[in-house]
N, C-alpha and C positions, 0 to 999 in steps of 0.2 A: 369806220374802218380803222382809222389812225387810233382811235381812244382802247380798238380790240390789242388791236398790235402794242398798244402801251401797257394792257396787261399780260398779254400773254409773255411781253419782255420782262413786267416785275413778277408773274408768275414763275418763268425760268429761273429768275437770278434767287427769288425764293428757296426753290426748289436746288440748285446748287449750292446754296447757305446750307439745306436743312440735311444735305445727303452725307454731309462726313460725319452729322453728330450720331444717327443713325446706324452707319457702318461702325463705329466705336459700342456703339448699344449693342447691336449683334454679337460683337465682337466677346465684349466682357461677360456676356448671357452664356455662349459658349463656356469662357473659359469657367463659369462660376460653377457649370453645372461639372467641373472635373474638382473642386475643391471639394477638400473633407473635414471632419473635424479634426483640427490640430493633431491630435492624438496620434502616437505609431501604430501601437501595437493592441491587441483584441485576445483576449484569452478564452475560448467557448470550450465545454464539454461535449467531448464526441456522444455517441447515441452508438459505442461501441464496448461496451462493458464485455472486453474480447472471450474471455474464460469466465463465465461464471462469477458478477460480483456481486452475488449476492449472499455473503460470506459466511461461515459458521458463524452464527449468535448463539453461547450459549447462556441461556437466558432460564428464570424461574420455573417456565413453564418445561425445560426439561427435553427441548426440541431444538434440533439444527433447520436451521432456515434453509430450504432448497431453493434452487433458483427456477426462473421461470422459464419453459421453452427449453428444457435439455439445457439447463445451464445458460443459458443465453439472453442479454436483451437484445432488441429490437436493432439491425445494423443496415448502414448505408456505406457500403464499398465507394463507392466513388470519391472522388477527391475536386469539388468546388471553393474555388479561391474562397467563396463568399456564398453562405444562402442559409438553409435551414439546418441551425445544429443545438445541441443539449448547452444550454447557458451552464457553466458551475457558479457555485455561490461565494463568487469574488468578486469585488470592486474592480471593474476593468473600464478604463482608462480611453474609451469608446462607446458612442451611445448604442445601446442596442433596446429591441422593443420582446419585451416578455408576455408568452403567448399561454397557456392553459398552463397547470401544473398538474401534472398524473402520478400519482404515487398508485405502488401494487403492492400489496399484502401478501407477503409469505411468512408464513408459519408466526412465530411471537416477536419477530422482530420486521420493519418495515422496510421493502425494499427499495433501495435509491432513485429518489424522484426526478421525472423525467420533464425538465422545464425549455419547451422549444421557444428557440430562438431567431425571431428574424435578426441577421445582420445588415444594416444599409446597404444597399448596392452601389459599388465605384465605377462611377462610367468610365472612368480612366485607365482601369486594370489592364485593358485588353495590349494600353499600348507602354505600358511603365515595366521598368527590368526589374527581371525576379530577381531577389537578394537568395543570401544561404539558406535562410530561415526559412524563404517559400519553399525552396530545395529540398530541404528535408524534411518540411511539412510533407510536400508530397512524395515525398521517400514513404514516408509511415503511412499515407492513404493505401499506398498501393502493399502494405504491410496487412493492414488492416481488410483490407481484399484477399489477400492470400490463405487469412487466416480464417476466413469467413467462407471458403471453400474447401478448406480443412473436412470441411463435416461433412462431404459427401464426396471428396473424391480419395484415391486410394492413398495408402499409410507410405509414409515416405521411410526409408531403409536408414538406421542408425545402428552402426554398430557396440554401441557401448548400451544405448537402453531403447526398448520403445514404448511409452508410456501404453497401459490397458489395464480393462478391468473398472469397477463400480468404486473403485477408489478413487475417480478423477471424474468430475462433474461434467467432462466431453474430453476422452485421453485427445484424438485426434488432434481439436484444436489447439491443447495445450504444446503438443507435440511442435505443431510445425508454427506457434508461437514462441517457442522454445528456440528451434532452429533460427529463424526470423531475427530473435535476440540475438544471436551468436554472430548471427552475421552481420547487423548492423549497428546496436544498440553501443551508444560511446556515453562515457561521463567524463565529465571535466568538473576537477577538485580543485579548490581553492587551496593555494599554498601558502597564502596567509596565516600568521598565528603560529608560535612556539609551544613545544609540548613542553609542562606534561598534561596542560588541558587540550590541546587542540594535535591531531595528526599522532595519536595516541589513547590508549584505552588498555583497559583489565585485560589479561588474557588467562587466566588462572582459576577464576572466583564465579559464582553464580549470575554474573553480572558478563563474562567472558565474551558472549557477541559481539557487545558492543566493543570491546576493543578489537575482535580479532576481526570484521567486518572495514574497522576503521585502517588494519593493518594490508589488510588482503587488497582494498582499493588503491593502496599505494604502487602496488606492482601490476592489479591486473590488468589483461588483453584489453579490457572494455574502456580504460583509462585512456583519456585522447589530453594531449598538453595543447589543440586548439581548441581554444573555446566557441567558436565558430563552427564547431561539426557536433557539440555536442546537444543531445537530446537532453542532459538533465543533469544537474551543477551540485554537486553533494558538499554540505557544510562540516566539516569533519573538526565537529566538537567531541569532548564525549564528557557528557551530562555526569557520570562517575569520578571521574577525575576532578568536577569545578566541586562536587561534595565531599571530595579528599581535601582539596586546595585552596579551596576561594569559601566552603560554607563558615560562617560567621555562627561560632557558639557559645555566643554570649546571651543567655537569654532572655538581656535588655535591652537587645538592637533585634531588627529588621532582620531575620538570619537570608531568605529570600534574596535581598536587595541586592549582594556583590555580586551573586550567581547570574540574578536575570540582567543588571549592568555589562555581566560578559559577554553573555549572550545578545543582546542589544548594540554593543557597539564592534562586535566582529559581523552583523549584519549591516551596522550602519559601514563599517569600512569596505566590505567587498561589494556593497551597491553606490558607493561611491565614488569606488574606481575604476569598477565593468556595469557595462549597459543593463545587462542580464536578470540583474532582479528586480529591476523598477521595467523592465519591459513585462513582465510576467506576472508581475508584484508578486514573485516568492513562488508561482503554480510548478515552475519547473524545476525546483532546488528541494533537495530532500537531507533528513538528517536519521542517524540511527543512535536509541538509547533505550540500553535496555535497565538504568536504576528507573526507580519507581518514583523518581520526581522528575524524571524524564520530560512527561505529558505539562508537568506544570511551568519548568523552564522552560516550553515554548511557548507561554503566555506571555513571554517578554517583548516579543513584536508581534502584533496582533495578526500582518501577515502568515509570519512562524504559523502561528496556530490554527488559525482560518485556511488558507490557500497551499502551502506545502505539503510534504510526502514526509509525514513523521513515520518511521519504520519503528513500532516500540514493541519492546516485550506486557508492556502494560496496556493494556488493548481494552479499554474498559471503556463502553458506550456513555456509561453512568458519569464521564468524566471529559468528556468531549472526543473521543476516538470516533474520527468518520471513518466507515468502512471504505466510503465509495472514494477518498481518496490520502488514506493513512494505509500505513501496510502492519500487519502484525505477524511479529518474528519469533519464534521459541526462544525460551531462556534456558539454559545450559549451564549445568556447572560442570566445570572441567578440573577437577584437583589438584592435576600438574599441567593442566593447560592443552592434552591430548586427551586419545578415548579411548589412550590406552587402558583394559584392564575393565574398562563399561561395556563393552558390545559383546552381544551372545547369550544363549541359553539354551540351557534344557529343551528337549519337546516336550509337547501337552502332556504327555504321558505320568512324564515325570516332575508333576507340578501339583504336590500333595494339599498344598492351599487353597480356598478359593478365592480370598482377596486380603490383599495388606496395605496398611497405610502406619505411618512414624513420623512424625515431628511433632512442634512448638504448636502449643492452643495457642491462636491467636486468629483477628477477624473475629465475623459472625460465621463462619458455617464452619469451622473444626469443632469446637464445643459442641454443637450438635452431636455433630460425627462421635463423636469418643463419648458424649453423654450414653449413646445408646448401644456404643457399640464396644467401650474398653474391655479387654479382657473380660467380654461375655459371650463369647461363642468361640471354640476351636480351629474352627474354618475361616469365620472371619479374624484375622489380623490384626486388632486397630492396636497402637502403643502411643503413648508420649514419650517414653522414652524405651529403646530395646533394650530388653534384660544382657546383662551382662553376654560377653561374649559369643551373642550373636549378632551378624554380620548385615548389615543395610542393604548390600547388592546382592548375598543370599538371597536374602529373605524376598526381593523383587525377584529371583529365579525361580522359586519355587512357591508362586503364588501365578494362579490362574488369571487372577486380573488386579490390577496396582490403581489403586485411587488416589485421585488428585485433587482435595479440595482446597476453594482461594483460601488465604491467609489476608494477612490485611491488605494485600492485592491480588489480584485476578492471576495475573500469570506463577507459575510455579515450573521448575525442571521436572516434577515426578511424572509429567504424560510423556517429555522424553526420553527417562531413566526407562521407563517403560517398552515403550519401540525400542530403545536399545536392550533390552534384555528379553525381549520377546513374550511380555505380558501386556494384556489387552488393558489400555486407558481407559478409567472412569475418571470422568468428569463432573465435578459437582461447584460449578461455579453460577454465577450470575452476571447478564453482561459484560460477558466476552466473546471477542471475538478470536477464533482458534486459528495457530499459524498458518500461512498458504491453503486460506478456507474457500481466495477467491478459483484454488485449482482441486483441494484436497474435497473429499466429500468426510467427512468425518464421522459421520453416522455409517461409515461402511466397515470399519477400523476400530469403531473404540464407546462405548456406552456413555448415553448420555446422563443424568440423573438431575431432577431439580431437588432442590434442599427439601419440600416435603414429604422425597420418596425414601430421607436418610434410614429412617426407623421399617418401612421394608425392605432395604436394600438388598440382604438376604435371598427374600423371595425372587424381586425381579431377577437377580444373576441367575440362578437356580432353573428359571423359567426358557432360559437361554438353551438351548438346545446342542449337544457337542458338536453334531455336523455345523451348527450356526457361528457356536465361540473356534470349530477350528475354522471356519474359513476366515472371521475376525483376523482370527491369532496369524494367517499366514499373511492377507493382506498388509495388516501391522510389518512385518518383515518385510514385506515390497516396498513401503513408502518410506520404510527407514531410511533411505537412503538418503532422502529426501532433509532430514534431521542430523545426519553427520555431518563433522568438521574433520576436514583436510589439510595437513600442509603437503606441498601448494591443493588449493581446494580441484575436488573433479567434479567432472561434470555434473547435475543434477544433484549434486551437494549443498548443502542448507547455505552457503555464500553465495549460490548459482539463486538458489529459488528465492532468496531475499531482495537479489538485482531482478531476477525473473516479475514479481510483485512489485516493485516499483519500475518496470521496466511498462505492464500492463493500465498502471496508471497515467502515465505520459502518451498511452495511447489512447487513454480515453478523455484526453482533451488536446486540445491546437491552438497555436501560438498564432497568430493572423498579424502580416505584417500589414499595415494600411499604407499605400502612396502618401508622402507630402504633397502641398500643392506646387 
């Protein structure tokens, strides 16, 4: 009995040795499962590609890409801190696990692939305070709800426009995506950086966007001076002005090197002094530039190029331009800087031509063009140079339809000299993507052509039927609008739909704050 009780007493005292290491084991097992990796922030693509991004390509084959689903991919309205969403293809700064990759084929160009994403799950979320960022993460879920019920319930009342008509790949959603902007969507611009390269641009010259873009965000409503409310942080370079000022023509040096140096160290300055672009690594900062070296200055941080919102007029696939999260914008020339004296025209009626084109050979597809077509037919138009005292903006009045081929780059003003004068746009490019394609349908407004249809061109116009080229022709006049500059800009005016485009791309990705431990 004695020798029982002498264990059962070293038993006890055991057993009280072994109970606190124990409680501390539980203890740390708890706290281990609320740790995550170091990391803050998580940048995933939504599985909301709100309006149609499956953008005008116009590509060899002579077709605009339609989207899938009446304009639509695949949406999940709801708003989970954390679960199943479209990864974009960025280096983010949290581990996440990469599940199937579905790509869908439309027409000659392919349509943005759909890579789901598990996110880790935070056992800790439930009890951690939401920062601003969750805040207006879920601002834009319940945006992106709204918008996603556009499409079957009734048209909301605007009195200034209401989008309709086969010129908008779903008017509705554009609509009360449209609205949605207005009422919520804020940028915050760096004020770093002296002009005349940065917080300035052209407003006069074929290049005009770009500065007048860079002018108009300095006043507009959408401008927030808290960086903490803002949706999406615009780098106000302009690409124009560093090839007036900084390009290097000497040509025994680098001419590149001082231009992409600028660019490089005004991104190393404004991520080294706001959180903002190393939380995102660049997903939520956009730039606009419409010169044609545009695309390749933001090769100078590889975020630039990869992960931001480049808004360009050179919108060439062939050259890295992602549809699924680049915006491409018209290029415009403005001769004194207004429209004065561009907008308007004759009716069909009185449009004795059937197609005109005039400028500079250059590129591969104007020699074509003018091989087959100079001064060999009366109806068609084509010139290098217009004979003496006739007039450039006549001669687009009084032609049925105004052709627009690339030159050594894809974009050109003659599809908008067009809608402003009320002559239906041909298009004869390759790899491009056409302005506000992720809303406009293009193929409803303006003829397509690939480069092998140049030597019939003739025939296909001809084939077009008058009931067909006028409803073209008036369509054209509804989207104009679309294409004009304002001072101060109105609504649904080409500064609106440029923020409008990059407004739908900040909605199809999310910023994920992660708890510390």
């Amino acid at each position: 009995m004695g020798s029982w009780r002498n264990s059962r007493t070293s038993s006890t005292k055991l057993l009280w040795c072994i109970l606190p290491f124990m409680v501390v084991a539980v203890f740390i097992g708890v706290k281990k499962s609320n740790w995550v990796d170091g990391s803050k922030y998580s940048v995933v693509k939504d599985d909301v590609a709100v309006v149609a991004v499956a953008p005008a390509v116009v590509d060899g084959g002579g077709e605009v890409a339609e989207p899938p689903v009446e304009g639509f991919q695949s949406y999940n309205s709801s708003y989970p801190p954390l679960g199943m969403e479209d990864e974009m293809d960025v280096e983010l700064p949290v581990v996440a696990k990469e599940d199937d990759l579905n790509a869908t084929l439309s027409g000659p160009d392919i349509f943005v692939s759909v890579n789901q994403t598990n996110i880790l799950p935070v056992d800790g979320d439930i009890n951690r305070k939401y920062t601003s960022l969750d805040k207006l993460e879920a601002r834009l879920g319940r945006v992106r709800a709204a918008i996603k019920e556009a499409e079957s319930s009734n048209r909301t009342h605007d009195p200034d426009y209401v989008p309709e008509g086969p010129m908008y790949w779903n008017a509705a959603s554009f609509h009360r995506s449209y609205l949605e902007m207005e009422k919520l969507f804020k940028v915050f611009v760096y004020e770093e950086g002296e002009p005349p390269i940065f917080h300035n641009g052209p407003c006069k010259n074929i290049y005009s966007m770009e500065g007048n873009f860079i002018y108009h965000m300095e006043t507009t409503k959408f401008r927030t001076r808290n960086p903490e409310k803002a949706h999406v942080f615009f780098l106000p370079m302009s690409a124009t002005m560093m090839v007036r000022f900084i390009f290097e023509r000497d040509p025994h040096v680098d001419h590149w090197r001082p231009m992409k140096q600028t660019v490089k160290d005004y991104v190393d300055l404004v991520g080294s002094k706001y959180p903002f672009w190393n939380r995102s690594l660049g997903a939520d900062h956009f730039t606009v530039a419409c010169h044609d070296w545009g695309p390749e200055l933001s090769k100078a941080v590889p975020y630039l190029f990869k992960n931001s919102i480049r808004a360009l007029c050179n919108a060439n696939t062939s050259e890295g331009f992602n549809p699924s999260k680049d915006v491409s914008i018209p290029e415009i020339l403005l001769p004194d800087g207004t429209t004065r004296g561009i907008l308007g025209g004759p009716s069909p009626r009185n449009r004795p031509f059937l197609a005109f084109f005039a400028g500079g050979v250059h590129g591969p597809i104007r020699p074509i063009l003018l091989e087959h077509w100079q001064d060999k037919d009366p109806d068609v138009q084509v010139h290098k140079y217009l004979p003496k005292g006739v007039s450039y903006m006549g001669m687009l009045r009084q032609s049925k339809y105004c052709i627009s081929p690339s030159g050594y780059e894809v974009a050109s003003p003659r599809m908008v000299e067009a809608l402003y004068t009320g002559c239906v746009p041909v298009l004869i490019k390759d790899h491009y993507v056409a302005p506000f394609s992720d809303v406009l349908n293009w193929k409803s407004f303006a003829v397509i052509l690939a480069v092998e249809d140049i030597p019939n061109m003739k025939n296909i116009l001809t084939r077009i039927s008058t009931s067909q080229y006028l409803r073209m022709q008036r369509r054209g006049k509804q989207v104009r609008r679309h294409f004009e500059v304002n001072y101060p800009p109105k609504r649904y005016d080409v500064f609106h739909m440029i923020l409008h485009s990059v407004w739908l791309r900040r909605l199809n990705i999310r910023i994920l704050g992660v708890a510390d431990s």
